[in-house]
BAFIKOL-7696 format. One record per residue (C-alpha): x, z, y; residue in one letter. Coordinates in pm, whole numbers, padded with zeros to 5 digits, always signed. Layout:
N
XZYA/...
//
This chain:
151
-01109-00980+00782X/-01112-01043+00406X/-01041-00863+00113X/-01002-00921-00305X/-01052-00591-00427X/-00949-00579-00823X/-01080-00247-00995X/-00743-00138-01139X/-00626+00105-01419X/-00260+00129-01156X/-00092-00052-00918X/+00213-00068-00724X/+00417-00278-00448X/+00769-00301-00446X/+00994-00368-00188X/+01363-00455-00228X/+01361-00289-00558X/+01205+00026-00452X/+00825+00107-00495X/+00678+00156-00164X/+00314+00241-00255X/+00130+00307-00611X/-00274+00455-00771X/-00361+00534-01083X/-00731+00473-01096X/-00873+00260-00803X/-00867-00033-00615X/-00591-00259-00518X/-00685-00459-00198X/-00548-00739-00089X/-00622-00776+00268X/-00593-01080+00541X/-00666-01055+00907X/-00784-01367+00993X/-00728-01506+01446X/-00960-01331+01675X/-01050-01038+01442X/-01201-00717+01590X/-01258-00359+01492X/-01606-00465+01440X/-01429-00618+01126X/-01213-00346+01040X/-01544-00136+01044X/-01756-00344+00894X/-01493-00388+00567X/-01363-00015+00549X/-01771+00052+00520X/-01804-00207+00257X/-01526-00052+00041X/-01633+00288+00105X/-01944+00187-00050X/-01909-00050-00325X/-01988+00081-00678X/-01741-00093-00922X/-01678+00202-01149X/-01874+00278-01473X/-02085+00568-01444X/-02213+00782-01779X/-02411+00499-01905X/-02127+00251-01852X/-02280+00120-01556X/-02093-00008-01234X/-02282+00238-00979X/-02028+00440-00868X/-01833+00412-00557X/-01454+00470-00540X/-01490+00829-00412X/-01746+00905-00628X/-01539+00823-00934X/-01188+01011-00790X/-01038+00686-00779X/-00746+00564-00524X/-00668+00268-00235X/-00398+00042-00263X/-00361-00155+00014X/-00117-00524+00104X/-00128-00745+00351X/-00188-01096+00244X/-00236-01363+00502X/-00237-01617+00256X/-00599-01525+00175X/-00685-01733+00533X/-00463-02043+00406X/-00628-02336+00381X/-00572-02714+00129X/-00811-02895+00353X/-00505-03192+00391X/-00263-03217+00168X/-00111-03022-00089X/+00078-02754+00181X/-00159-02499+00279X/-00200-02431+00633X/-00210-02114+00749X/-00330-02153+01118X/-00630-01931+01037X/-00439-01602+00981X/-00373-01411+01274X/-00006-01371+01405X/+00154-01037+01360X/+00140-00925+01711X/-00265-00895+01607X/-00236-00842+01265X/-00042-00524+01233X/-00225-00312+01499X/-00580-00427+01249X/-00400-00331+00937X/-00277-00011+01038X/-00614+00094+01167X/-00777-00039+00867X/-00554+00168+00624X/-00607+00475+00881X/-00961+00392+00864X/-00985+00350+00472X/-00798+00679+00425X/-01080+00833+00636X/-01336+00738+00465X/-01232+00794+00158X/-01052+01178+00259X/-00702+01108+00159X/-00395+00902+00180X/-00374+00547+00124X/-00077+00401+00042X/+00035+00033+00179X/+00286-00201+00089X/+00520-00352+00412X/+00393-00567+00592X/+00542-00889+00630X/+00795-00822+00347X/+00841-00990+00020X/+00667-00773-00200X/+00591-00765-00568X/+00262-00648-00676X/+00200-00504-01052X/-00138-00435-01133X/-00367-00340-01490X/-00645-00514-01362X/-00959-00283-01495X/-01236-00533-01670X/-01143-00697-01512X/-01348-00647-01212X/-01241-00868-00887X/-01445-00934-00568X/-01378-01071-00260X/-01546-00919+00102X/-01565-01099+00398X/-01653-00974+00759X/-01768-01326+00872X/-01900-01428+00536X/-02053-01118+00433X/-02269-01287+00129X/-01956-01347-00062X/
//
């Protein structure tokens, strides 16, 4: 699995003119499921995100972690984050998983996230067209990788 996380100010994803999920404060996350991914993943990510301190603390120092500064979770599917412009100039996509094993992942990551972080977590729709607005906050924008976890 693999994530961009952008710290934001707010975010929202619209669908057919009507938003569908929006935060205030928190972190938009962009999320791919990539063939053959497992809840050892899932896991391994939600713990990650749970964790990672992006947000300025007293001292204006990133150390605190998205439920230590109040903040939100938006998440969208993306399975463009697995396409790949090894030939040509048409990505190929053969990397992402199909939606048959996708969707089950994503739902349980968002159930997951929501967990760990003790309240709701809104999602865009998978598969749709969607449009994403976002105040990116920094900006601040990493990317977390269960198979590549150095990223």
């Amino acid at each position: 699995m693999r994530a961009v996380i952008q710290r934001v100010k707010n975010a929202s994803v619209t669908v057919d003119g009507a938003v569908v999920g929006a935060i205030e404060k928190g972190i938009l996350v962009l999320l791919g499921v990539e063939a053959g991914d497992t809840a050892v993943d899932l896991e391994w990510l939600v713990a990650r995100l749970a964790r990672v301190r992006i947000f300025e603390d007293e001292n204006g120092k990133m150390n605190l972690s998205l439920r230590d500064a109040g903040g939100d979770a938006l998440v969208v599917s993306q399975f463009t984050l697995f396409g790949s412009m090894k030939k040509g100039s048409r990505p190929s996509f053969n990397r992402a998983a199909v939606p048959a094993e996708a969707i089950p992942l994503y739902e349980s990551f968002v159930t997951a996230l929501s967990e760990a972080l003790g309240k709701p977590v809104p999602t865009g729709k998978f598969g749709a067209m969607m449009d994403v607005a976002l105040v990116n906050d920094g900006p601040v924008t990493l990317v977390l990788d269960s198979r590549c976890p150095e990223l």
